[in-house]
N, C-alpha and C positions, 0 to 999 in steps of 0.2 A: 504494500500500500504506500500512498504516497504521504508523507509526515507531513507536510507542508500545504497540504490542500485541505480547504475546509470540509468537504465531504469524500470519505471513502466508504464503499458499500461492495460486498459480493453478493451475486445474484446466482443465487442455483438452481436451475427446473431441472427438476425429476420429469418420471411419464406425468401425460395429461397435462403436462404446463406445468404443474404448481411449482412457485418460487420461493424458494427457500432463501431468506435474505438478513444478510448479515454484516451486522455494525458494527461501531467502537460507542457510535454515541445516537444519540435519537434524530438528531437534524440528517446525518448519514441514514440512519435507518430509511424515516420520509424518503430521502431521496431517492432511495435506492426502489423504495415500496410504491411510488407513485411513477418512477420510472417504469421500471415491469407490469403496471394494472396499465399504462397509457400503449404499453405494446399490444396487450388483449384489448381494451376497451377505447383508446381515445378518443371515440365520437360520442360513447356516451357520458364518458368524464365532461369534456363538454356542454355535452346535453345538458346536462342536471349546473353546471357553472352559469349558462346563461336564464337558464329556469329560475337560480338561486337570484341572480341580481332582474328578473323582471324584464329579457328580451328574447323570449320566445319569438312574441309576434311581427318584430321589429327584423330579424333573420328567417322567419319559417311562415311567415302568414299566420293568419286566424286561428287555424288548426278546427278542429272537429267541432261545429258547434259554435265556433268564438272562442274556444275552451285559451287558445294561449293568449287572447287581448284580455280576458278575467284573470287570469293567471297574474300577467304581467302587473294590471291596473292592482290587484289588490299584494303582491307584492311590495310593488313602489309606495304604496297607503300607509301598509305598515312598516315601509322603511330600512327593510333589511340589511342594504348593506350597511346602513348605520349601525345597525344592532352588529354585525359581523363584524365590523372593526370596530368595533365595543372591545368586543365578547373577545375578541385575539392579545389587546391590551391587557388583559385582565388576567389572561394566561398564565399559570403558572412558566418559569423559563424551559424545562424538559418539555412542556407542550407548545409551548411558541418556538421552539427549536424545530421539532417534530415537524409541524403546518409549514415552517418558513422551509426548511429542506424538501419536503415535498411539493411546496408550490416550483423548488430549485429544480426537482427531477422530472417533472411534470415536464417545465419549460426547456429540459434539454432534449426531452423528446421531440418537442415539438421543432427545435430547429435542426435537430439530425434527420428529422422526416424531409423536413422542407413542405409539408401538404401532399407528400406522396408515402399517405397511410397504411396503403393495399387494404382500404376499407370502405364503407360505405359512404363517408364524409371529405376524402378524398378533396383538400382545395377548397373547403367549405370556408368562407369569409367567418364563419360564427366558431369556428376551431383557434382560435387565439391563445397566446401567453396569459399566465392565468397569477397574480400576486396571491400572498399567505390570507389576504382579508377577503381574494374570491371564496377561498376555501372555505375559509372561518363562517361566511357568508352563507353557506350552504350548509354548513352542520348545522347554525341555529334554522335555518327555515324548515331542516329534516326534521329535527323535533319539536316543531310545532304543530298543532293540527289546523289553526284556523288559516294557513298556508293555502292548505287542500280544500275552504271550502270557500274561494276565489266565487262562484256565481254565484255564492247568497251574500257574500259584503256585496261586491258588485251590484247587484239587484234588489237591494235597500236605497228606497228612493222614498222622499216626503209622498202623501198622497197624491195630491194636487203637482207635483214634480212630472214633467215629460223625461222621460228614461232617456238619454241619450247613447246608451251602449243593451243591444239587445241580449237577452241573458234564457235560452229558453229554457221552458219547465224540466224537462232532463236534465241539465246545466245544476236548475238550483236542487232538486231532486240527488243530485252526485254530492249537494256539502252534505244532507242525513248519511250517507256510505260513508266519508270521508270523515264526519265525528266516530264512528267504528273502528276508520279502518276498514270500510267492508271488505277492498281488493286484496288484503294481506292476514294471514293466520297463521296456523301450527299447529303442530302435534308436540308434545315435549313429554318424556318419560324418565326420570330418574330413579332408579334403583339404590336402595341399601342391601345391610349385613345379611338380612334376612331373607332376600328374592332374586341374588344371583347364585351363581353355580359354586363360584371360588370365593362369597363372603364379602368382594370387595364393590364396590361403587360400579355402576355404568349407568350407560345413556342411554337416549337414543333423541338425536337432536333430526328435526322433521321441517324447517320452518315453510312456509306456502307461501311462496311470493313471484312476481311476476316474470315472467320468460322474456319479454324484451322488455329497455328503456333502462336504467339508471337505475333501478331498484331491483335490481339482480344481484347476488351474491358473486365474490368474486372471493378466492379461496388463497390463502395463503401461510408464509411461518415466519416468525418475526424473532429475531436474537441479536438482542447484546449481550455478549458473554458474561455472566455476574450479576445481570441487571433485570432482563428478560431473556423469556424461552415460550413462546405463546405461540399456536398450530389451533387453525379455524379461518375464519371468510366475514368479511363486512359487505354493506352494499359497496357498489363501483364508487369511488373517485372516496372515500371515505379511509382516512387513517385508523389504523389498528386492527385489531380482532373483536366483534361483536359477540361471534359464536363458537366456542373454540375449548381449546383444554391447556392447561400445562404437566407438571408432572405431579400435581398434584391433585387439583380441581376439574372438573369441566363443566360446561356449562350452556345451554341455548337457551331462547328467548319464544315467546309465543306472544302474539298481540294480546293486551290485557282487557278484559270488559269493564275496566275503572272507565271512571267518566272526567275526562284529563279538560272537556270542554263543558263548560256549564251555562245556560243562557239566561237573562236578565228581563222579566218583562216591565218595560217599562212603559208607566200612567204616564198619558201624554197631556198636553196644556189642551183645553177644548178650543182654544181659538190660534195654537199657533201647535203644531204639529212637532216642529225642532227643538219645545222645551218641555223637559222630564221633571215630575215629582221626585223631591229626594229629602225623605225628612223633615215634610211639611215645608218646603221652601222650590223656586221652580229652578231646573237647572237647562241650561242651553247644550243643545249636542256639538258638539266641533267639528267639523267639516272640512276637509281636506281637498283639494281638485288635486286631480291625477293625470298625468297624459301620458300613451306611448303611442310608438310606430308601428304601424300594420304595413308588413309585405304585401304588393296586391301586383297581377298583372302590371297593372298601369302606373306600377311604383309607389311608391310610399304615402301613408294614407296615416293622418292625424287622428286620436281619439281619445277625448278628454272624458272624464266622470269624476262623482262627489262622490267621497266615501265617508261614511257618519259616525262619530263613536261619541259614546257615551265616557262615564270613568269609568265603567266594568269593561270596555273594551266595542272593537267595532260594533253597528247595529248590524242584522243580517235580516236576508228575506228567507222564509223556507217553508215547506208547502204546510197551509193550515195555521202559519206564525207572519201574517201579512202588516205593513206597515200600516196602520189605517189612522183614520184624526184623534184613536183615543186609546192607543194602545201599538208600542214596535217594542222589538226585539234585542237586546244584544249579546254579544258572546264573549266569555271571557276564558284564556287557554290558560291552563294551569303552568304551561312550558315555553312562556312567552319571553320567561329570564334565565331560562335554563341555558347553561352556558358550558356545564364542566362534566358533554355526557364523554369527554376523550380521557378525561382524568376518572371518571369513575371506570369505564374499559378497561386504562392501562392499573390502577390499580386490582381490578378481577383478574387479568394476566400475570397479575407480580403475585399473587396470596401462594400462600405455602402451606395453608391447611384451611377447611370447610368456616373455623373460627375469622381465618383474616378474612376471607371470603366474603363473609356476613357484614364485617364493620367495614369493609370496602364501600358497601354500600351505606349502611349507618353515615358513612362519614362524609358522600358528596350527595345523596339520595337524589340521584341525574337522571335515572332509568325513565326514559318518556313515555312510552307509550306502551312496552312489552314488561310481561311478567321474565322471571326466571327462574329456572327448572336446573337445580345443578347434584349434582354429585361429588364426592370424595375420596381418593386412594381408601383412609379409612373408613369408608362406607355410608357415610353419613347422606341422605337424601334429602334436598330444603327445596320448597318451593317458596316463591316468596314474589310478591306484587309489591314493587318498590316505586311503582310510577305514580309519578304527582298529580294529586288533584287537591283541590280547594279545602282547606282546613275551615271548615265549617262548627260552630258550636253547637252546644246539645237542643236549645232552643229554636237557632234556626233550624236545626233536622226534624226537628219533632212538628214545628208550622209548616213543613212541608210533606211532612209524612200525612198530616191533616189533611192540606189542600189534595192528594193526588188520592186520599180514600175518597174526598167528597166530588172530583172530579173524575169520572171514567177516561177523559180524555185525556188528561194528566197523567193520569197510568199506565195506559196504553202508549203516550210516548215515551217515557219511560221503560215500559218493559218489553216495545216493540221496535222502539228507534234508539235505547239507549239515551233519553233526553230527560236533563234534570234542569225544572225551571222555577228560579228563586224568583223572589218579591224584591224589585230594582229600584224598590222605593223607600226600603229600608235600611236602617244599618245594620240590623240585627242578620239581612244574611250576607254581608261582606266576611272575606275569610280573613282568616286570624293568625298574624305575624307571632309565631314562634321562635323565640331567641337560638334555637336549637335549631335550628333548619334551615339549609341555605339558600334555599328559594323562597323568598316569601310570599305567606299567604299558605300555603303547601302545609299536608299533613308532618308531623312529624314521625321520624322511624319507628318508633315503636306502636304507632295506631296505623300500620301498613301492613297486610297479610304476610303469616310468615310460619311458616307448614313442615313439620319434620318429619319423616317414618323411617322408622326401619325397614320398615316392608318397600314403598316405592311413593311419589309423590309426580303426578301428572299433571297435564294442562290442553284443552284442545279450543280455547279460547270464551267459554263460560268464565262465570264468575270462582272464585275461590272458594267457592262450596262445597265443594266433591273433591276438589283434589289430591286428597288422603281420602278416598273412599271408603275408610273403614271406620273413618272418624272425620266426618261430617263437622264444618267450622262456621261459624255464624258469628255476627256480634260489631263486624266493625262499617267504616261509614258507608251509606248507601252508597257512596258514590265508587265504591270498589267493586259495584255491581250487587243483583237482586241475589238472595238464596232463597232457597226452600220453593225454587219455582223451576219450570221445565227447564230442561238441558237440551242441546240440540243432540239432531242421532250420532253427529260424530263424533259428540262427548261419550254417549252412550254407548257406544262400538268403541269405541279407547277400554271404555271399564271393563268390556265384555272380554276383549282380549287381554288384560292387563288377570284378570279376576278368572277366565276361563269357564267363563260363563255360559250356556246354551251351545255346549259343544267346540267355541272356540280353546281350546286347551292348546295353547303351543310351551307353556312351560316346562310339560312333560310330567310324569308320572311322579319326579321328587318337588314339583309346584315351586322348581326354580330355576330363572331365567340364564341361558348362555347367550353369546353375541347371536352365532345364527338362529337360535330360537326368533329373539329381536328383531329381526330381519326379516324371519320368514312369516311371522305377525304383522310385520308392517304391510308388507307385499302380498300377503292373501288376499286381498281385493275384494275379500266379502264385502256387500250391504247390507244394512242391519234394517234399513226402511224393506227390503225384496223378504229379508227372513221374518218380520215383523207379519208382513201384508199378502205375500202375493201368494201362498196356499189359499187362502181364503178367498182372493181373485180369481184365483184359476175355477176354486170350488162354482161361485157364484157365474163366473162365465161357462161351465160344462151346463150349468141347470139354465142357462136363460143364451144360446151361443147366438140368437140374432138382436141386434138392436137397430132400431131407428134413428137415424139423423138428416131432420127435414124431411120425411116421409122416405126415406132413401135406408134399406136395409145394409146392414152392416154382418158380414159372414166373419163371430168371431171363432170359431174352431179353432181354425189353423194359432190363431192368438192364443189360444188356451194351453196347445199340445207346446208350444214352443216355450211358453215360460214354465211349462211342467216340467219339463227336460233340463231346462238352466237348473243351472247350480249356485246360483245369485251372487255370482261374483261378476268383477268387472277386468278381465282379464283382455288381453288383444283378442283372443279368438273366442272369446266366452258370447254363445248362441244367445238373445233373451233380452240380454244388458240394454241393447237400444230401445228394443218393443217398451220393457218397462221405463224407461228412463223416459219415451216422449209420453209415456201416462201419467209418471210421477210428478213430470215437470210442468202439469198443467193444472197441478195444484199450487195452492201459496206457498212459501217457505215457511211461513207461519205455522199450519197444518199440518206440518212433520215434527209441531212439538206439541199441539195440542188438540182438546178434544173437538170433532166438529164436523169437516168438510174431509175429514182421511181417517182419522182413529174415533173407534166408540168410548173406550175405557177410559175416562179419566185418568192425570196425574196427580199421582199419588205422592204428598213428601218423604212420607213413609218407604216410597219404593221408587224412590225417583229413578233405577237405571232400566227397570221394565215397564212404566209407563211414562205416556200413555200407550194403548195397545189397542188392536184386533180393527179390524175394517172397520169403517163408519156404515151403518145399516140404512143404506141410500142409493137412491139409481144411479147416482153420479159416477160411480167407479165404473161402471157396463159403458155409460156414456162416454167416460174421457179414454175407456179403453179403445172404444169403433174410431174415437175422434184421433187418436194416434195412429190405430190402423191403415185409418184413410189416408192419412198425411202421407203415409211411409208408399203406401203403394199408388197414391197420385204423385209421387214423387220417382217413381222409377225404383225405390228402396225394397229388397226382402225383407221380408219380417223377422229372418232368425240372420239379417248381413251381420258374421263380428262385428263385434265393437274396435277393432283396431283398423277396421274400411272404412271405419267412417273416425273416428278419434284419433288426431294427428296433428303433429306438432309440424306446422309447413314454413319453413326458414330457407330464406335465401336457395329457393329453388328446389331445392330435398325436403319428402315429404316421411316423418318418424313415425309406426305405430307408438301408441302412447296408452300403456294401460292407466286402472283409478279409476274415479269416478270424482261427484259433484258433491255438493254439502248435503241436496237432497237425500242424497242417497244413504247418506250413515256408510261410510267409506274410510278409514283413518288415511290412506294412502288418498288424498284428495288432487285431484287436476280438476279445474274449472274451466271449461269451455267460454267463451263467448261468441255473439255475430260479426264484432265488429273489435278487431284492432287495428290500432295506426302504429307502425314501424318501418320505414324501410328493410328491414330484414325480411318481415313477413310477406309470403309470398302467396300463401292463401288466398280463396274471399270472402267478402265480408258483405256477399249477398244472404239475406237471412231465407230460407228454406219454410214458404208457408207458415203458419205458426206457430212454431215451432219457440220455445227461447233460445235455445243454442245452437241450433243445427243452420248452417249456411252449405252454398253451393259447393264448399271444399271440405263437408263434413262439418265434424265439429273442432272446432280451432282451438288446441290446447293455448290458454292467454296465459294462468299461471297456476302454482300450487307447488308440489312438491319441488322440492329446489337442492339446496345443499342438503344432504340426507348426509347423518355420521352415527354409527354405534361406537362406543369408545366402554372398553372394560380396563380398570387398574389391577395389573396381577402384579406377581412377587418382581419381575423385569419390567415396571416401570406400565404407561400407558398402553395400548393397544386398541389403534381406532380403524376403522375403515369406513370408505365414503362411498358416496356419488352425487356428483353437480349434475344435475337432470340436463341442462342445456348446454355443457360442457365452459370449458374457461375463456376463451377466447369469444369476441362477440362479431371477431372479423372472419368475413364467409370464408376465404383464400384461407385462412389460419388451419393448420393440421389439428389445433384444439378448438377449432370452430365445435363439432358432432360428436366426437370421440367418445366422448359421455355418455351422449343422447343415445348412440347405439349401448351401452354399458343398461342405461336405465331402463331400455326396449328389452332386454333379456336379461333383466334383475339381477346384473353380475355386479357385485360390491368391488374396490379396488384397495388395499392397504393404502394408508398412510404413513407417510414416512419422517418421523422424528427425531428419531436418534443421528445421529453426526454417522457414524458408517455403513446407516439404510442408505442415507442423503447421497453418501460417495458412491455406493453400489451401483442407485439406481439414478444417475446423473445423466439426462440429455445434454444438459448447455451449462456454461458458466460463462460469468460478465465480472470485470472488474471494473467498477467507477469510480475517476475521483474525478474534482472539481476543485 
């Protein structure tokens, strides 16, 4: 290495890409780390660089909808790159080292390329040198949520106000997903003393996130010799390990059902709409103009708007929560000061037992928006929701537990949209500045879920309810999510497999878990909605096999024999999986956790992981079965085509079978179809296929879900993990690790991971030496 240069770093890729990289000091580390992800990904490092400061539409046009002029508009509103070069000032120096040497390696990628990427961005004007405050810029807008919910600030307008930026009902419809999270989940499994084979700790880290754009896992191993030794994957353009292990801990993340966003309804003035009640006195909303540049054919295109906030934070519009002359909305994100989620990472990476593990978090409580699901060499299994939301007192909990039993609609947002809405006219529900807590306003650590077993401690994106299913936890604030209320099926299939429940028995005959056990539980492909329901479908279609639709009979036979035959998994070749799935998916998502329109049997708290159950005693099921029927075969479609004919992952030309299934489905191994994505990579279409919700004319278009998949067991030699990156590590088409993967997860072949210093040498494709 060179002594004299500020950055030296080696770069090692093993098979598959992954880079193994290693420093003297953190600023090198960055370099070297942002170096190597700009080799795989630089167009979407990018992407997500110009996303963070607010010029999507100013380089890429409108985008779907308008979606990048909301984007941009409500970006620049709330200011980010101010908060970015806050937030990087504030820095401790190992983490301002870290950001400033990776913005260093970033940028010598870029002029070693010259714009000739052998990617999809190739020369793109919007791929530029990128300073430490772009970066910084981009981690606080990652953990924010009210980021994401760009067309409901946007389309918060006075009543009497002409909207000058059109914002439509899907648009604002996308911020309800977007307070969830809807596009992002997991599976997460941690084992203790009790339920592996060898007594020690394992995982199994599952997270669900999207197949193209910037929000993809990118996989790596980070060492400073003495300092750090840390193996796992963040999103693209993002420093450190998110998801990962050392030789001690491991650890992955699942999105949490706290409620990190809380909205404000504010009593408006009867004769002037822009002042709010506060406290018996009137307050005026502040008002911001906004302007950015729209790409258009005909060149560049101006567009201003007023963005409104109150002191709890912007107003928003969102459907059923309308600005009107005597009542708007605001929202206030619990992770609007969150600044130190790289200091809480890199301290998860440093612990040396389950104990430091725990005050890692105690000590910066950064965790945004995900739970975490860890394990320990000595066996210890913690589940723990460490993400911030609003420190609320006992009285304002209790005036709002009031308002949402006397209001059904209050409840139902709540328990359907995840929406918790205070009184923004008092003080009493402003949250409460604990001197212990470095966000403020934000719970403190110890009133934050935090779940131990020896047996095992789970997560599949429910509340903290069940995740020790043996021992059920109740008690802390509403806003860490509902208990004692339905769970989705894919919570319910997590337990079944985990518990060996209704036949799923993969632990084996001593009821304790090995890696491949793990593995082969994830990758069973059972649905737990087809074991639930579809005996009882088949039963009711043999006794009634014609139905009417529009006077137009319906021949269901052949429908009856072919899901009798399934085996209700959702495997590439598995016969049924489609039939049922365009039945399934013509119910609500609602309906597959409660009693009504799909299940008879109520939920029971008592028995939450077997109800609710059994057909709903209604024509409906015979009706939406003919109504599937017909789609499939006014579509050209058999009725027993695999599911891998139609389920495929279609990137840059190559088309992947892709087994799993949907949330409907009660599937732990989850892939989510959608009609419609936007990527240059995807090569698909995103014609939708009659009424179908997922099916377009290229099948069903795997968008996202299973992603970085890792089992990881600690035996007497240290860790022992093995992986698969669903969509492999490179996001460039030409790249040898473009697929490589994708074929690994098509034929459910796990690949080792390699840790140790003379796996790394053995199994060594390339090495880089960089100084600077």
């Amino acid at each position: 290495m060179n002594g004299s240069a500020k950055y030296n770093v080696e770069i090692t890729r093993t098979e598959f890409g992954v880079p193994h990289i290693k420093a003297s000091d953190y600023g090198s580390l960055g370099y070297g780390e942002a170096y190597a992800s700009a080799q795989d990904h630089v167009c979407n490092m990018a992407l997500a660089l110009i996303s963070a400061k607010g010029e999507m539409s100013e380089y890429l046009g409108s985008g779907h909808q308008g979606e990048n002029i909301h984007s941009d508009l409500a970006i620049r509103a709330l200011d980010m790159s101010k908060k970015g070069s806050q937030a990087l000032s504030n820095q401790p120096s190992n983490i301002k080292n870290w950001i400033e040497g990776y913005a260093g390696g970033y940028n010598r990628y870029l002029r070693e390329s010259s714009g000739d990427f052998n990617s999809w961005c190739d020369h793109a004007d919007w791929v530029r040198s990128a300073t430490p405050e772009d970066f910084m810029t981009q981690y606080v807008a990652l953990v924010q949520t009210i980021t994401r919910m760009a067309g409901a600030v946007v389309a918060a307008q006075p009543p009497d106000e002409i909207a000058t930026i059109e914002v439509s009902p899907s648009q604002i419809l996308a911020a309800v997903d977007a307070i969830r999270l809807d596009g992002m989940g997991s599976n997460a499994w941690a084992f203790g003393t009790k339920s592996t084979a060898n007594g020690r700790g394992s995982l199994l880290a599952n997270p669900h996130y999207p197949w193209y754009g910037p929000n993809r896992f990118w996989e790596k191993h980070l060492t400073i010799p003495g300092e750090l030794n840390v193996y796992g994957s963040n999103l693209i353009g993002t420093a450190g390990v998110g998801v990962g292990f050392n030789e001690a801990v491991g650890w992955t993340h699942t999105v949490s059902d706290s409620k990190r966003v809380v909205l404000y309804r504010l009593t408006l003035k009867p004769d002037d709409p822009t002042q709010y009640l506060y406290e018996g006195s009137w307050r005026s909303l502040r008002n911001q103009q906004v302007t950015t540049q729209v790409k258009t054919a005909e060149g560049m295109e101006t567009k201003t708007t007023t963005v409104w906030f109150s002191h709890h934070g912007p107003v928003i519009e969102m459907p059923g929560l309308d600005w009107t002359s005597s009542e708007a909305y605001a929202a206030r994100d619990a992770n609007a000061e969150n600044v130190d989620v790289m200091s809480q990472w890199l301290a998860m990476g440093k612990s040396r037992s389950m104990a430091e593990f725990i005050e890692a978090h105690k000590k910066y409580n950064a965790m945004p928006w995900v739970n975490t699901i860890s394990t320990s060499a000595e066996g210890r299994a913690v589940y723990l929701d460490n993400t911030n939301v609003g420190a609320l007192s006992g009285e304002a909990i209790s005036a709002w537990r009031d308002r949402i039993e006397a209001s059904s609609q209050l409840k139902n947002l709540y328990l359907t949209e995840g929406l918790v809405i205070l009184d923004g006219s008092k003080n009493r529900d402003e949250w409460i500045n604990h001197h212990e807590t470095p966000i403020p306003g934000t719970t403190p650590f110890e009133q934050r879920p935090l779940i131990e077993s020896e047996f095992y401690v789970f997560n599949a994106n429910d509340s903290y309810w069940l995740s020790d299913p043996k021992k059920p936890t109740t008690g802390y604030s509403p806003l860490y999510g509902a208990t004692e209320t339905p769970r989705s099926v894919r919570t319910r299939m997590n337990i079944h497999l985990l518990e060996g429940l209704d036949g799923f028995n993969f632990s084996g005959e001593d009821g304790l878990f090995s890696v491949s056990e793990i593995q082969a539980a994830l990758m069973d492909n059972s649905g737990l909605t087809a074991h639930l329901l579809k005996d009882e479908l088949v039963e009711r279609c043999k006794q009634s096999p014609i139905v009417y639709i529009s006077d137009i009979s319906v021949e269901l036979l052949p429908a009856c024999t072919i899901l009798s035959e399934w085996d209700n998994r959702y495997n590439a070749d598995s016969k049924g999986a489609v039939l049922f799935r365009e039945w399934l998916t013509r119910y609500s998502y609602w309906s597959t956790m409660h009693t009504g329109e799909l299940f008879s049997a109520n939920f029971d708290r008592e028995n939450p992981i077997t109800t609710p159950a059994g057909l709903a005693e209604n024509q409906r099921a015979l009706i939406t079965l003919a109504e599937a029927v017909t789609l499939l075969i006014d579509n050209g479609i058999p009725l027993d085509i695999p599911l891998g004919e139609l389920q495929k992952a279609h990137r840059a030309g190559k088309s992947f079978p892709v087994h799993g299934g949907n949330r409907y489905e009660g599937i732990a191994n989850l892939q989510v179809t959608k009609s419609h994505i936007a990527s240059p990579v995807f090569s698909g279409s995103n014609e939708r296929v009659g009424d179908s919700e997922t099916l377009s004319s290229s099948g069903y278009n795997i968008a996202h879900g299973s992603s970085f998949i890792m089992t990881l067991n600690y035996t007497e030699n240290g860790p022992d993990a093995k992986a698969i990156l669903s969509y492999s590590q490179s996001g460039s088409p030409d790249s040898q690790y473009f697929s490589d993967q994708t074929e690994l997860y098509r034929d459910k072949v796990w690949r080792d991971i390699y840790f140790k210093p003379s796996d790394i040498a053995q199994n060594k494709d390339s090495y880089q030496l960089l100084t600077e």
